[in-house]
N, CA and C of each residue as an Amber inpcrd file, in Angstrom:
protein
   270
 -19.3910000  18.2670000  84.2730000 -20.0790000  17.5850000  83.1810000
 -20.0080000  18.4560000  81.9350000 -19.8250000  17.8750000  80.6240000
 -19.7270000  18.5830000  79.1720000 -21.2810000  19.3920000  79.5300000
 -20.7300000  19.9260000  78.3370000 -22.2900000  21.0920000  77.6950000
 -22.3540000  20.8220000  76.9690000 -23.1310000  19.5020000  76.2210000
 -22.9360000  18.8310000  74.8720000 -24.2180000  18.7620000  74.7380000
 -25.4460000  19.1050000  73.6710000 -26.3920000  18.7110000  73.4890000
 -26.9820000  17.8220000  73.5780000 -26.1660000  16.7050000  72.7730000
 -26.5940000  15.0250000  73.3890000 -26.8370000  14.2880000  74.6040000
 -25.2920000  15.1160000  75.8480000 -25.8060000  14.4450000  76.6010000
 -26.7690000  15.3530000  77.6700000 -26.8900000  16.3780000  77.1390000
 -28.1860000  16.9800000  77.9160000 -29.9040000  15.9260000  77.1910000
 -29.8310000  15.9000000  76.0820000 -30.7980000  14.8540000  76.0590000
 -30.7490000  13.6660000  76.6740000 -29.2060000  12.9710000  76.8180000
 -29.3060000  11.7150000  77.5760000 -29.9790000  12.0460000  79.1970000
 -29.5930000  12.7440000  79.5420000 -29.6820000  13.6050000  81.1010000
 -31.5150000  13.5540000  80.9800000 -31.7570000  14.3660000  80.3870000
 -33.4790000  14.4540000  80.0720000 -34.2580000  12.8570000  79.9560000
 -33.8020000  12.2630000  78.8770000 -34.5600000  11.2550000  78.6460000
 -34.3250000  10.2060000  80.3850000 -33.0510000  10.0010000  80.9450000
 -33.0920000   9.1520000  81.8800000 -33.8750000   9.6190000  83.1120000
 -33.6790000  11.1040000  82.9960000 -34.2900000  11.7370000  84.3110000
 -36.3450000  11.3120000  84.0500000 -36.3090000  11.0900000  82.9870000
 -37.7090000  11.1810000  82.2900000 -38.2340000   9.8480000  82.5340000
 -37.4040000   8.6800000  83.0470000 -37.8500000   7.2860000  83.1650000
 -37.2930000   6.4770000  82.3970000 -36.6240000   6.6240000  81.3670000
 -36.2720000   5.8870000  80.3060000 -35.0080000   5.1060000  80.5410000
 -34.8780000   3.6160000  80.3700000 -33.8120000   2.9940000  80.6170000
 -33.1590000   2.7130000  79.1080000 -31.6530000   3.3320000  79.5650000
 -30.8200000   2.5170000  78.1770000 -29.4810000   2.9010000  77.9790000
 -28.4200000   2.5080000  77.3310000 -27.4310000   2.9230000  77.4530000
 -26.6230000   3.7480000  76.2850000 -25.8770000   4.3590000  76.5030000
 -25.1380000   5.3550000  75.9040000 -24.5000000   4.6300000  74.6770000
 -24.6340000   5.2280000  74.0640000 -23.0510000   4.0890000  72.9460000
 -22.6670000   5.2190000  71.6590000 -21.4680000   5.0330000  70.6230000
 -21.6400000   6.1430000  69.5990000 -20.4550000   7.0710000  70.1710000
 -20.5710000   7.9020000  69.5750000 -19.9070000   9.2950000  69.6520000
 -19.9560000   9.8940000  71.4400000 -21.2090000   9.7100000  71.3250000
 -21.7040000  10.3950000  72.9010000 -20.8990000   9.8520000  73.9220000
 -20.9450000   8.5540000  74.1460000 -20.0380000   7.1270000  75.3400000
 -18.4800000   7.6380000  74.7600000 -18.3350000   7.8580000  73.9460000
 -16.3080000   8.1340000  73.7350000 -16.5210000   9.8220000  74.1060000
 -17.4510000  10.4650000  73.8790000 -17.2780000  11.7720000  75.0980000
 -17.0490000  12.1150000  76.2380000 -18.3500000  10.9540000  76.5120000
 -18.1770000  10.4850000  78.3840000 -17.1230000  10.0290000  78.7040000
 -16.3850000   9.3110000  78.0070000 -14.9580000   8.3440000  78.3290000
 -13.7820000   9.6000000  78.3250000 -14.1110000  10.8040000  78.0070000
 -13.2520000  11.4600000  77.7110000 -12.6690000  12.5240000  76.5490000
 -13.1680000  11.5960000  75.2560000 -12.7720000  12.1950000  73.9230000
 -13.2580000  13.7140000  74.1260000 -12.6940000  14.5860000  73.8360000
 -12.8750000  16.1100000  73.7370000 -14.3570000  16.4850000  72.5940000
 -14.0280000  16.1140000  71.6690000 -14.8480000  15.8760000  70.5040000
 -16.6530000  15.8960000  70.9940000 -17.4220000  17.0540000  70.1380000
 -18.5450000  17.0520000  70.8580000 -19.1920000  16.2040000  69.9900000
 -20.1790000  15.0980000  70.0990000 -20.9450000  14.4030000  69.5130000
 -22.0970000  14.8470000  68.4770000 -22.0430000  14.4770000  67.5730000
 -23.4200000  15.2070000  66.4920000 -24.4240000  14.8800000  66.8350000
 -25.2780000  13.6720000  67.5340000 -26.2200000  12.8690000  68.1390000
 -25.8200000  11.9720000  69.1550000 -27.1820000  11.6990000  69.3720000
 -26.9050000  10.9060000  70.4700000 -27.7630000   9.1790000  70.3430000
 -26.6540000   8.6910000  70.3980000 -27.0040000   6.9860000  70.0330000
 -27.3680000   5.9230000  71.2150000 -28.5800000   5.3840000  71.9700000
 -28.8950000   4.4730000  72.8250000 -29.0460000   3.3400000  72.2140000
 -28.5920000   2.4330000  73.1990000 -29.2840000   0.8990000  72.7620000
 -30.2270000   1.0850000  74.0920000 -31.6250000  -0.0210000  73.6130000
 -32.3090000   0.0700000  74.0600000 -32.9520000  -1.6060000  74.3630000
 -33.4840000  -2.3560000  75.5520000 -33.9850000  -2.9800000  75.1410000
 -35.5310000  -3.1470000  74.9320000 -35.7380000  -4.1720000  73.7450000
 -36.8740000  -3.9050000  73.6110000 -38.4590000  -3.6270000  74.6460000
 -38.1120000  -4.7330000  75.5410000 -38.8230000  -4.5080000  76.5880000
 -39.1770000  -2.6590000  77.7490000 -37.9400000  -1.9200000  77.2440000
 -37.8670000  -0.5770000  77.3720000 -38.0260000   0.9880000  76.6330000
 -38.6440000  -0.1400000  75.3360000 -39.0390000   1.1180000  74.5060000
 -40.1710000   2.2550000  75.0310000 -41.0700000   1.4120000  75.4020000
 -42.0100000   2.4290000  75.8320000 -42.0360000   3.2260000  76.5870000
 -41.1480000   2.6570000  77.4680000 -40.2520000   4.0250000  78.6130000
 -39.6990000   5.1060000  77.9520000 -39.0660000   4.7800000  77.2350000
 -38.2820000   5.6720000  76.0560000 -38.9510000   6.6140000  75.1870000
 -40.1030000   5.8550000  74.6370000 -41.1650000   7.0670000  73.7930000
 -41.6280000   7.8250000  75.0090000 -42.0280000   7.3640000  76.3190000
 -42.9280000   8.6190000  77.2510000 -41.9230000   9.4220000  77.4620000
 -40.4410000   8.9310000  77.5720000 -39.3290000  10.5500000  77.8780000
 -39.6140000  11.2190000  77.1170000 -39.4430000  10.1490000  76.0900000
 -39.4690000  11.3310000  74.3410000 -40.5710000  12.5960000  74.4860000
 -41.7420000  11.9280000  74.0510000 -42.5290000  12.6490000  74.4820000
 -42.6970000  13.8560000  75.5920000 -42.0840000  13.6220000  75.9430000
 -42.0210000  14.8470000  77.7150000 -41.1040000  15.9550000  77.1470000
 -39.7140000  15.0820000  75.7710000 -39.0740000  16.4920000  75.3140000
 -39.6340000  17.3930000  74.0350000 -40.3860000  16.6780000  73.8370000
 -41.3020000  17.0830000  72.2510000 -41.2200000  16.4080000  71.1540000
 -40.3980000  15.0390000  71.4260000 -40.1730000  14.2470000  70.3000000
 -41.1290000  12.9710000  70.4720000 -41.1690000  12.5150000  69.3920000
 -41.7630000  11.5300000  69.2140000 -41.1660000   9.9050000  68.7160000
 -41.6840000   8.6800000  69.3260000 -41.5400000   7.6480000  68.9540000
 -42.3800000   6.2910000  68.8550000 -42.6390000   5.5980000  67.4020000
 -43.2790000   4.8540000  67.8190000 -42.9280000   3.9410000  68.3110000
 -42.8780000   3.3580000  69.5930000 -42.3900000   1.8140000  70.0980000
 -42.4730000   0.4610000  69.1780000 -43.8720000   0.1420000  68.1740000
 -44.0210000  -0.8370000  67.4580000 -42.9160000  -0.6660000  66.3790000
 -42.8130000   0.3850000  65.8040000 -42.1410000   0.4950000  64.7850000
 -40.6960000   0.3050000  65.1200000 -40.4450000   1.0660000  66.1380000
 -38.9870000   0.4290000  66.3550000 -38.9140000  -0.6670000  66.8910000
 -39.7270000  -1.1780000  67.6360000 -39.0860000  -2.4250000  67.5840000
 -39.1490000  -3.5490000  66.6110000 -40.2390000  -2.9930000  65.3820000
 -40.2090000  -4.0600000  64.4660000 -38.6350000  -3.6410000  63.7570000
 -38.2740000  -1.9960000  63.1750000 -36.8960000  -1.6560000  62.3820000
 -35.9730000  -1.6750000  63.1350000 -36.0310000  -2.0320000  64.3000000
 -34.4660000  -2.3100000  65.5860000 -33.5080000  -1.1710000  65.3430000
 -33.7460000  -0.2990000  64.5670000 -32.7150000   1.1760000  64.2720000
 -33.7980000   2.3170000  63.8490000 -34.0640000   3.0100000  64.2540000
 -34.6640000   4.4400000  64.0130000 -34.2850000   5.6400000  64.9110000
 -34.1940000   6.6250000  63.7490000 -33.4310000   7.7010000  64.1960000
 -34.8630000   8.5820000  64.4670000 -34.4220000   9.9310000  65.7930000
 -36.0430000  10.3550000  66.1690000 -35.3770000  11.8160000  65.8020000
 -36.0840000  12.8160000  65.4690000 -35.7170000  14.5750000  65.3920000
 -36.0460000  15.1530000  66.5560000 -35.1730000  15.1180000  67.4250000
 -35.3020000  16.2690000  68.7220000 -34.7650000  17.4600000  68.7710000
 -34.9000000  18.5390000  69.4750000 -34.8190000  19.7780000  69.5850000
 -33.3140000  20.0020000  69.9860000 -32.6680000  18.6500000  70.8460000
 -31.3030000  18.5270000  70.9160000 -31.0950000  18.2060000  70.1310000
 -31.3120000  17.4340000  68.6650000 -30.2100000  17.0730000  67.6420000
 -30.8130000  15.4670000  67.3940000 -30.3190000  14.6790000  66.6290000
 -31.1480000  14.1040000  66.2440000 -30.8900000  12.4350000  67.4590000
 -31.5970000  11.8840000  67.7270000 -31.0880000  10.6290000  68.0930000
 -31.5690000   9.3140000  67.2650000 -30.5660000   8.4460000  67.3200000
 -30.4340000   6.9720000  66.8660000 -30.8330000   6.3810000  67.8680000
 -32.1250000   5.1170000  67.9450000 -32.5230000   4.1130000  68.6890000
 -31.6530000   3.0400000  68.5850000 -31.7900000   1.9420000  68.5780000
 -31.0120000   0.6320000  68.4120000 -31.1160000  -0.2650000  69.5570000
 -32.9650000  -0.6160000  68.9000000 -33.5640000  -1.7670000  69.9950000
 -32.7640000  -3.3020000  69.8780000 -32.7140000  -4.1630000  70.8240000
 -32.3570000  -5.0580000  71.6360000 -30.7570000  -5.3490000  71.4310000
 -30.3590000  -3.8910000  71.2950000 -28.4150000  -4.1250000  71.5060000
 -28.4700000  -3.9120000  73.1080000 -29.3260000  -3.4930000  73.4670000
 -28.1760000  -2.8540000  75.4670000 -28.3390000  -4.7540000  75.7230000
């Protein structure tokens, strides 16, 4: 497995409960691309946000669930680097 920041957050947040899928820079890493990702981009659905803020939370980041799911795109500041939400694309 890479040593990529991102997907050590992906690794964290899923191990953490959170359902959602990869997409972005990060998913053409996994597929292969050499290229290390600057962030890390999930779609999420809405019904799974709140799963998503309690990972968050568990890594030190924060999210509000209402808010994203009212702006369907919000980016969060984690200690891995930054991530992009992007509620009801998965």
């Amino acid at each position: 497995m890479t040593d990529c920041r991102a997907v050590r957050l992906a690794a964290l947040l899923r191990a953490g409960g959170a359902l959602f899928e990869v997409v972005g820079g990060t998913a053409r890493h996994l597929a292969g691309d050499p290229r290390a990702p600057r962030d890390l981009d999930v779609a999420v659905r809405p019904d799974d946000v709140e799963a998503l803020a309690g990972a968050l939370g568990r890594v030190g980041a924060a999210l509000d669930p209402a808010r994203a799911r009212r702006l369907r795109v919000v980016r969060v500041d984690t200690s891995y680097g930054p991530l992009d939400v992007f509620v009801g694309a998965a």
